[in-house]
C-alpha positions as protocol buffer text, in pm:
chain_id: "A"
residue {
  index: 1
  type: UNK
  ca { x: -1320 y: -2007 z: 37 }
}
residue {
  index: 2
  type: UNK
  ca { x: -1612 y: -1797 z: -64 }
}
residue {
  index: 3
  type: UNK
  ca { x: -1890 y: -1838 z: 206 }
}
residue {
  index: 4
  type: UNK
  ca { x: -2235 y: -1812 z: 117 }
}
residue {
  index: 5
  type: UNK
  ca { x: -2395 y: -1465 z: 216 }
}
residue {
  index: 6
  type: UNK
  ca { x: -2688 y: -1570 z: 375 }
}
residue {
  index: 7
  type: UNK
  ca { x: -2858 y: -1269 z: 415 }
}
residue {
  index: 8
  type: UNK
  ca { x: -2870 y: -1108 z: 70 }
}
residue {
  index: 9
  type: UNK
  ca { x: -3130 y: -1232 z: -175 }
}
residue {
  index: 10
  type: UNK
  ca { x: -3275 y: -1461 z: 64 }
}
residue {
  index: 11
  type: UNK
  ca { x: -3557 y: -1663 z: -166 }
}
residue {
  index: 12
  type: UNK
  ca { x: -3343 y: -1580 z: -543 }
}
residue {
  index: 13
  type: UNK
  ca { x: -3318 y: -1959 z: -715 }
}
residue {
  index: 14
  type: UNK
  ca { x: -3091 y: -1730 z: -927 }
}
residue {
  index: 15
  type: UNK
  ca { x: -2826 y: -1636 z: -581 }
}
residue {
  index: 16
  type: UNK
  ca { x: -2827 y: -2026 z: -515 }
}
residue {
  index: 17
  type: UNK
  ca { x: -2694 y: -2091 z: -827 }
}
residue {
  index: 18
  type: UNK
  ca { x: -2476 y: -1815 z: -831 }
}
residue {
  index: 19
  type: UNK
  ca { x: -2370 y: -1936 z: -450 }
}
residue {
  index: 20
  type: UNK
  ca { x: -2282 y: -2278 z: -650 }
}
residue {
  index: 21
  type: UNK
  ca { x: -2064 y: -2159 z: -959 }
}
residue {
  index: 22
  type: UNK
  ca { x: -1921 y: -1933 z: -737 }
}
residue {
  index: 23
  type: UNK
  ca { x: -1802 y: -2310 z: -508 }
}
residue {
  index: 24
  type: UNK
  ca { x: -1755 y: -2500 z: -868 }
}
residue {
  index: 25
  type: UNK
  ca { x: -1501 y: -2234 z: -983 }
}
residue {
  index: 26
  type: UNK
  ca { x: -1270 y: -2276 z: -669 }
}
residue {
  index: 27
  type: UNK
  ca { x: -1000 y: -2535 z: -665 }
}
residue {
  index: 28
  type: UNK
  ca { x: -1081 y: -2860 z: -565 }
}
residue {
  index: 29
  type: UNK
  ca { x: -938 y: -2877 z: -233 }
}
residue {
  index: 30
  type: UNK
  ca { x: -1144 y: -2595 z: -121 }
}
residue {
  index: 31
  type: UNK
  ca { x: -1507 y: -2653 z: -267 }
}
residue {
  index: 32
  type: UNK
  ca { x: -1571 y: -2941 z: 39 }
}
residue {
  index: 33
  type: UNK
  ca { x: -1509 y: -2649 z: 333 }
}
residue {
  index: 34
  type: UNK
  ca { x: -1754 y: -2415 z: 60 }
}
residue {
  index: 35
  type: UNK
  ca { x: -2011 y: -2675 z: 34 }
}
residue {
  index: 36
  type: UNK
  ca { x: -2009 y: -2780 z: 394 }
}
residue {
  index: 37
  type: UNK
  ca { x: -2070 y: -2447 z: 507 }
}
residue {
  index: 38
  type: UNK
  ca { x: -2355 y: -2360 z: 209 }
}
residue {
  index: 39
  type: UNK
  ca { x: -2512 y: -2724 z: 385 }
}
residue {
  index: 40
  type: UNK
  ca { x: -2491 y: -2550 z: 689 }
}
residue {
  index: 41
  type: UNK
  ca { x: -2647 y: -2159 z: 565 }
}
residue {
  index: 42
  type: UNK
  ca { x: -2962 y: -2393 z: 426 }
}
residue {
  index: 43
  type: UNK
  ca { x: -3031 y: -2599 z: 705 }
}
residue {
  index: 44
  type: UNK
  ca { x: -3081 y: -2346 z: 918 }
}
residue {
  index: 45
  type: UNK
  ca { x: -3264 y: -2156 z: 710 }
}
residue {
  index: 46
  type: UNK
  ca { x: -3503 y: -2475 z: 662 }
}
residue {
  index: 47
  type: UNK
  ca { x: -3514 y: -2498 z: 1049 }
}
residue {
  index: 48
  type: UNK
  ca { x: -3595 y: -2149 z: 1109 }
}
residue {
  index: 49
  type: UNK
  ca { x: -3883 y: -2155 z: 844 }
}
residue {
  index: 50
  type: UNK
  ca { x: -4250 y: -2114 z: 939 }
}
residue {
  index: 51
  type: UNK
  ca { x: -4417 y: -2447 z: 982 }
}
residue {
  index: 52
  type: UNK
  ca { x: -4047 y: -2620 z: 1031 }
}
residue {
  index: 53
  type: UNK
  ca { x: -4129 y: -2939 z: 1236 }
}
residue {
  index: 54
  type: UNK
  ca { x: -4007 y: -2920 z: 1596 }
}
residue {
  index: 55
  type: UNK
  ca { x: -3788 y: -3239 z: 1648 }
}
């Protein structure tokens, strides 16, 4: 599993989509652990975001 790198190219549209080929291209039994942990990379980021709302 390729985790996302969530430190390089922070706010690139283009490293997203890179981020998901990159998941796409792995076999199938792996791309659920990729994608849970890309789920987890942009919720935090989300949370940590100016203006987030405090829950």
């Amino acid at each position: 599993m390729v985790p996302p790198d969530e430190h390089e190219h922070e706010n690139d549209p283009g490293d997203l989509l890179s981020t998901l080929e990159v998941i796409e291209a792995q076999p199938l039994a792996t791309r659920a652990d990729a994608y849970d942990a890309l789920h987890d990379t942009l919720a935090r980021r989300l949370e940590a975001a100016p203006g987030a709302a405090a829950s």
